[in-house]
C-alpha positions as CSV (number, residue, x, y, z in Angstrom):
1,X,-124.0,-127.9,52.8
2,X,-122.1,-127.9,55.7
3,X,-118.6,-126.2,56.3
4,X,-115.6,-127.3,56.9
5,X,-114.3,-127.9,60.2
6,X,-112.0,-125.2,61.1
7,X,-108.4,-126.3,60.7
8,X,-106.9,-126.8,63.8
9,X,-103.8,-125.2,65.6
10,X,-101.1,-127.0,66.5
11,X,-101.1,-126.5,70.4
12,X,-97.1,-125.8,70.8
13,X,-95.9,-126.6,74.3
14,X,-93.8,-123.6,75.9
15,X,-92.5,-125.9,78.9
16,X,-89.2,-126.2,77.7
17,X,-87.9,-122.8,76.7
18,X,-89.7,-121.7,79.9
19,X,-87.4,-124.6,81.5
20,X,-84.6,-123.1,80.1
21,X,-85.3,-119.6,81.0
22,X,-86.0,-120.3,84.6
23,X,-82.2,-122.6,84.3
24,X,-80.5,-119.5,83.1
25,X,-82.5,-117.2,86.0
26,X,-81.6,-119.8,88.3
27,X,-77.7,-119.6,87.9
28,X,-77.6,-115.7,86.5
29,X,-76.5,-114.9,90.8
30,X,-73.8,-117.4,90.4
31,X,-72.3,-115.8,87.5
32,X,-72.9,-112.2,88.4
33,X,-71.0,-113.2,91.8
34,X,-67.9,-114.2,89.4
35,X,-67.8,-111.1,87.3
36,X,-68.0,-109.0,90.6
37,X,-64.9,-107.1,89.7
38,X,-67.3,-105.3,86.8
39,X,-69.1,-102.3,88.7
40,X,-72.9,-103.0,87.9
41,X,-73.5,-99.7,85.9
42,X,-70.9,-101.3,83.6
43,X,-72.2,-104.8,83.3
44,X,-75.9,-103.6,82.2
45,X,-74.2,-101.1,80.0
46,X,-72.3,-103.7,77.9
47,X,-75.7,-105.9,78.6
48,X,-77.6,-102.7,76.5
49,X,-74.8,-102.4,73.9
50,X,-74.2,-106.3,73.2
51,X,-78.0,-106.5,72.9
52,X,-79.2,-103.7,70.3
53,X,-77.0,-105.6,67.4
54,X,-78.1,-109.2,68.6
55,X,-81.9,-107.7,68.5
56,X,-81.1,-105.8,64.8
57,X,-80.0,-108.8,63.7
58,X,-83.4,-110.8,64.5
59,X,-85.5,-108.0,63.1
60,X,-83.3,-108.5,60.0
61,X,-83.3,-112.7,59.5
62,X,-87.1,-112.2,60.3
63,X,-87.6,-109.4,58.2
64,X,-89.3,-106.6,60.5
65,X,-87.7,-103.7,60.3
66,X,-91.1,-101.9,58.4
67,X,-92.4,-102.6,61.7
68,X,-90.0,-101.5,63.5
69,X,-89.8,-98.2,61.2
70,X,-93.3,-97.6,62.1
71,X,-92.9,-98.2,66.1
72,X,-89.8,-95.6,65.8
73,X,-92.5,-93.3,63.7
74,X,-94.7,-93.1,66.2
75,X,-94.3,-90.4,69.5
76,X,-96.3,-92.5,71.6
77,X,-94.9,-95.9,70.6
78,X,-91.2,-94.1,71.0
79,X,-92.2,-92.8,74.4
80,X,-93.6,-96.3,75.6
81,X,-90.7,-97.9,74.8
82,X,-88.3,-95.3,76.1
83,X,-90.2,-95.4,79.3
84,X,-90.0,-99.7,79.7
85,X,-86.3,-99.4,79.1
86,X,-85.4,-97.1,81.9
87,X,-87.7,-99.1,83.9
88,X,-85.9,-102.4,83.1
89,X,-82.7,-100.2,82.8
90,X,-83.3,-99.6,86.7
91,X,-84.6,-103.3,87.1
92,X,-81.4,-104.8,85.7
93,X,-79.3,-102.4,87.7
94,X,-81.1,-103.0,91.0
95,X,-80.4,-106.6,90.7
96,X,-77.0,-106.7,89.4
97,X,-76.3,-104.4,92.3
98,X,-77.8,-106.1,94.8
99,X,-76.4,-109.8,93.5
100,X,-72.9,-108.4,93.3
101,X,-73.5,-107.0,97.1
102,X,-74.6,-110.1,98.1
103,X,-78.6,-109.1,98.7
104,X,-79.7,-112.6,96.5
105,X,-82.6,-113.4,99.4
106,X,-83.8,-109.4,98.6
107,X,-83.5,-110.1,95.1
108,X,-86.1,-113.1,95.2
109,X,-88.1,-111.3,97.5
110,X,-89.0,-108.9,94.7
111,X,-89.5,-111.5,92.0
112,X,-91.9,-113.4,94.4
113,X,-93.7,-110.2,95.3
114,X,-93.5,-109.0,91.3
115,X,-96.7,-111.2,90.2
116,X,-98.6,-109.8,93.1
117,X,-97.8,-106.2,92.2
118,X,-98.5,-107.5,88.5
119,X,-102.0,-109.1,89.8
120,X,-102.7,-105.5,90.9
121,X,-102.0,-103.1,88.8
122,X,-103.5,-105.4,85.9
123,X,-107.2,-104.8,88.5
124,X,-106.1,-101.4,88.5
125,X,-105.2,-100.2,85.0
126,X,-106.3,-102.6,82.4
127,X,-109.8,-103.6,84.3
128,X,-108.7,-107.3,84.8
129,X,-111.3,-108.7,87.8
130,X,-110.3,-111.6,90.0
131,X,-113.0,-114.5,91.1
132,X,-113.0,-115.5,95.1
133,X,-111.0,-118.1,94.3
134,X,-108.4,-116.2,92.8
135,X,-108.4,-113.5,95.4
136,X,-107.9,-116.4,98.0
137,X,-104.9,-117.3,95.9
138,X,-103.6,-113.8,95.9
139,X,-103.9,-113.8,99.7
140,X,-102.3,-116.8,100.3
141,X,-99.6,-115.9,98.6
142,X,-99.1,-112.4,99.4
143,X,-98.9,-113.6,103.3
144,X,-96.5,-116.1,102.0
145,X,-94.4,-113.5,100.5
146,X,-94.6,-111.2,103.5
147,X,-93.7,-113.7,106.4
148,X,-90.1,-113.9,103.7
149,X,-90.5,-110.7,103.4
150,X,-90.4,-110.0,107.0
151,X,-87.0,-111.4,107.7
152,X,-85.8,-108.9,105.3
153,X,-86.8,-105.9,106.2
154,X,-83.2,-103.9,105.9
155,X,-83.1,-104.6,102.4
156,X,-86.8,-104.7,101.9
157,X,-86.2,-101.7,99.9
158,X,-84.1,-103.6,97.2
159,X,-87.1,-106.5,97.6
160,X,-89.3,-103.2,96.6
161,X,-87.7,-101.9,93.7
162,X,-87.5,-104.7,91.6
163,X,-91.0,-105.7,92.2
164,X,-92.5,-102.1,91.2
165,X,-89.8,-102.3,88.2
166,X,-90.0,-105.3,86.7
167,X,-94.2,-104.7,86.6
168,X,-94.7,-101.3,85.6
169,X,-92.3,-102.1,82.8
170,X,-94.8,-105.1,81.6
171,X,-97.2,-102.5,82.3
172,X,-96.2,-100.2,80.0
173,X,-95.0,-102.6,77.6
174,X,-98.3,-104.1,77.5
175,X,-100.1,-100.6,76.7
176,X,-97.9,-99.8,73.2
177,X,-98.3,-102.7,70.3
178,X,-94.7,-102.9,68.7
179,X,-95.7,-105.3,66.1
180,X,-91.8,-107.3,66.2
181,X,-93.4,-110.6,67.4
182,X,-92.0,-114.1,67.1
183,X,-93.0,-116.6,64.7
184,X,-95.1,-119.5,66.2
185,X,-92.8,-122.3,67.3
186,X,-92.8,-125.6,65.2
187,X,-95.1,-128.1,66.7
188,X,-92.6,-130.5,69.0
189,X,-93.4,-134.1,67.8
């Protein structure tokens, strides 16, 4: 007797919220140029306090707070997350700052360089290896980011700071297992 074929999973295509994410991303300097009168320590303050009730309420409609309960339980869990939200605490603040001072080329700077800082750290802490290929790619791109980088070397501090940021807190974000996850997307048709 043979067994059944294993049922397949819809394959769900993310190109559109990504779309969307990198639209929003896209214009977040324009609006943050509008709002300049807000100091930046204010703007990601009210960013933190707007979003702990707009987060409570998704755990509620999806019904996760036992697993939240048991992430807030645990001392390493607590610390992990405390630790990723001053590091995207900083991140946010960094930028804000730096969009509001009018530093937007040192802002992308950073997010260009952020995947190569994420590429590695992932070889140094979680044991990811990289073909010849892929360190080629690496290469390539890392002298693409420096020859930007190079005509910005005043603020390459800011260019820095978000990179380091934005990856140690997927770092440590990726080392502690929350257990609030999404639901899978409905299949587009």
């Amino acid at each position: 007797m043979t067994s059944p074929a294993p049922a397949s999973t819809p394959v769900v295509s993310g190109l559109a919220p990504a779309l969307g994410a990198y639209l929003i991303w896209g214009f977040l300097p324009l609006y943050l140029i509008l709002v300049e009168s807000v100091p930046p320590f204010e703007f990601v303050g009210w960013r933190i306090i707007w979003t702990l009730p707009l987060c409570l309420l998704i755990v509620a409609v999806r019904r996760q707070f036992p697993e939240l309960l048991t992430a807030l339980r645990s001392p390493r869990s607590l610390l992990a997350l405390l630790a990723s939200a001053t590091l995207i605490g900083f991140n946010w603040f960094i930028y804000v700052w730096a969009i509001m001072e009018g530093q937007v080329y040192a802002t992308s700077i950073g997010y260009y360089l952020n995947p190569l800082i994420n590429v590695l750290l992932a070889t140094l802490f979680l044991g990811e290896r990289l073909s010849n290929r892929q360190w080629l790619a690496v290469a390539i791109a890392a002298i693409a980011v420096a020859l930007l980088a190079a005509g910005a070397v005043t603020s390459l501090w800011i260019s820095l700071s978000l990179a380091f940021s934005f990856a140690f807190y997927g770092l440590v974000r990726k080392q502690v297992s929350v257990g609030l996850t999404c639901p899978p997307l409905a299949p587009s048709i």
